[in-house]
C-alpha positions in Angstrom: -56.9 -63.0 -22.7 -55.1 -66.6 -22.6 -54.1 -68.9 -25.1 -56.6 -71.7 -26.5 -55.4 -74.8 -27.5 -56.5 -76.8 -30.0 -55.4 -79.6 -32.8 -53.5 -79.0 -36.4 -54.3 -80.7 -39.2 -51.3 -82.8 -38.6 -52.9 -83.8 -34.8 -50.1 -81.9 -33.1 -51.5 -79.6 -30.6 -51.4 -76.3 -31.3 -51.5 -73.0 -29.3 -53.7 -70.2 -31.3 -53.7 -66.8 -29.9 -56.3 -64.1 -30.1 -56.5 -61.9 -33.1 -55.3 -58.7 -30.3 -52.4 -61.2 -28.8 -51.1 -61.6 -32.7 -51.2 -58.3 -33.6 -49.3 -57.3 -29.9 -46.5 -60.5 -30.9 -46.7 -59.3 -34.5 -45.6 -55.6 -33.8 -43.1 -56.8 -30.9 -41.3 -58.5 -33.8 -41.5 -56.2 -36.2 -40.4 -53.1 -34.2 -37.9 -54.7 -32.0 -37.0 -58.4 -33.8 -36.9 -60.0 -29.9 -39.7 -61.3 -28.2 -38.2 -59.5 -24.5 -36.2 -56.4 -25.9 -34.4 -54.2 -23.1 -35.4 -50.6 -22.8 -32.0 -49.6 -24.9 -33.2 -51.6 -27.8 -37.1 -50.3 -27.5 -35.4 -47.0 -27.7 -33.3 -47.4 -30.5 -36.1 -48.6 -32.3 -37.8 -45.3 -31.3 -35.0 -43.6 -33.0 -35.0 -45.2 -36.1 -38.3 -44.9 -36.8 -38.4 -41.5 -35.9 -34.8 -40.8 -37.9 -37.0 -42.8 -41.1 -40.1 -40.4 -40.2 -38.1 -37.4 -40.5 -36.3 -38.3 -43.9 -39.4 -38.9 -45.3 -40.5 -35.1 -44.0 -37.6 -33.6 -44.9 -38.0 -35.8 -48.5 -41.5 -33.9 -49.3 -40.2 -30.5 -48.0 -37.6 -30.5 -50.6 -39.9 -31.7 -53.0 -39.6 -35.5 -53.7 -42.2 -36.9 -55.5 -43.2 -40.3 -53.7 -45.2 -42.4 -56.1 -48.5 -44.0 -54.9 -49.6 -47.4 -55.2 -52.0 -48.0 -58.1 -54.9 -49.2 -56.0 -54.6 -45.6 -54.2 -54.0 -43.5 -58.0 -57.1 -45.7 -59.3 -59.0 -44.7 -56.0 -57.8 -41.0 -56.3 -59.3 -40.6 -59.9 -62.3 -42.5 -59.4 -63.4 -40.3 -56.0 -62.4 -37.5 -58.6 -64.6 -38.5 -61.3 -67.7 -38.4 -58.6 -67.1 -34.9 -57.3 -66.8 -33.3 -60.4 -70.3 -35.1 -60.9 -71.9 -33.7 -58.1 -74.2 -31.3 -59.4 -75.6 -33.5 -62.2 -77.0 -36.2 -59.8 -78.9 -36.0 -57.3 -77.5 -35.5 -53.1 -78.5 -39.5 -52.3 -77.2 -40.6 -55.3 -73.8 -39.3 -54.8 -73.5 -40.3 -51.1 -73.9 -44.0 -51.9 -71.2 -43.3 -54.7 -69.1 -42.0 -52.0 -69.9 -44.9 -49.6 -69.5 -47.2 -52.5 -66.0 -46.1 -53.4 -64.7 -45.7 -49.8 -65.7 -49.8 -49.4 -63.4 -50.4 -52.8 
């Protein structure tokens, strides 16, 4: 995949990247913060995320309560509501529910 160019609002030429050649840039920076990181530094960003993975394990083992976001609680008890409706409608009727809420 290359690089098109094309113009900014401005009239500066611009390079845009395809949607896949973000995402790649996107998670180079994010995982690593370089653009070229040695192995060493790909690797200790292997261990801290796996160090963060295994907290979080550990965390819900023990029994820590992490709290969900609102969109996900609101999701949760909506699905909720349509299962225990399930026998009082009717089979299509409850799949389209279940589409309907998977889309929200």
């Amino acid at each position: 995949m290359e690089a098109e160019f094309g113009r900014s609002s401005k009239g500066k030429e611009t390079v845009m990247l395809s949607n896949f050649e973000y995402w790649k840039h996107r998670q180079n920076l994010l995982f690593t913060t370089k653009l070229l990181p040695t192995v060493w530094t790909f690797l200790e960003g292997l261990k801290q995320d796996m160090s963060k993975q295994k907290a979080f394990l550990l965390q819900g083992a023990a029994g820590a309560i992490h709290p969900q976001k609102k969109r996900y609680r609101d999701l949760k008890e909506r699905v909720s509501r349509a299962v225990a409706g399930y026998g009082r409608t009717e089979v299509l009727t409850f799949l389209r529910a279940m589409a309907h809420l998977s889309h929200a």
